[in-house]
C-alpha angles and dihedrals in degrees: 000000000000133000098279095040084051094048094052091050106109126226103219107163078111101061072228111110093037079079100062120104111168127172116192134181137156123239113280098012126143089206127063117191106219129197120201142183106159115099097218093062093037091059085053091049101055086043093067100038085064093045092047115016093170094058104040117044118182103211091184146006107204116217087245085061101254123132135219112211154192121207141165101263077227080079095055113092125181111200136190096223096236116251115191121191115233122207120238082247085050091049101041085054095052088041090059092042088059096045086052089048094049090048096050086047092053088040092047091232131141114270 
């Protein structure tokens, strides 16, 4: 094993370093290098290697399951979650969907 292969070995006897997802460029890069430890992304990850094996390289696949990417910064989408503000009318509505619901459920009726 040589000095880099030694230094990206992780050290999980914590739980600790399973939780890290980073995601890193420089300015003006076309590349992005992406850590990941949730399965989730990591599914989505090696779907795409596999789509588009030009664009996303896996580098390494760590013995605790998380990955270290590249990918094109084109991937990398930063989002606001939507709110959306209900009126009282809007939430009394959905207030008394959701009663309804819960009383079919008890009744073992059909919503």
């Amino acid at each position: 094993m040589n000095e880099f292969e030694k230094a990206c070995e992780v050290d999980n006897t914590d739980g600790f370093a399973s939780h890290e997802n980073v995601i890193e460029w420089l300015k003006d890069s076309k590349t992005a290098t992406v850590t990941l430890s949730q399965g989730r992304y990591i599914t989505k990850i090696k779907k795409l290697a596999k789509q588009y094996p030009g664009e996303v390289e896996i580098i390494r696949e760590n013995k605790d399951g998380s990955l270290l990417v590249h990918i094109p910064v084109s991937y990398i989408k930063i989002n606001n979650p939507p709110r959306r503000e209900y009126t009282e009318e809007e939430r009394a509505a959905m207030a008394e969907r959701l009663r309804k619901i819960n009383k079919n459920v008890e009744e073992g009726t059909k919503c």
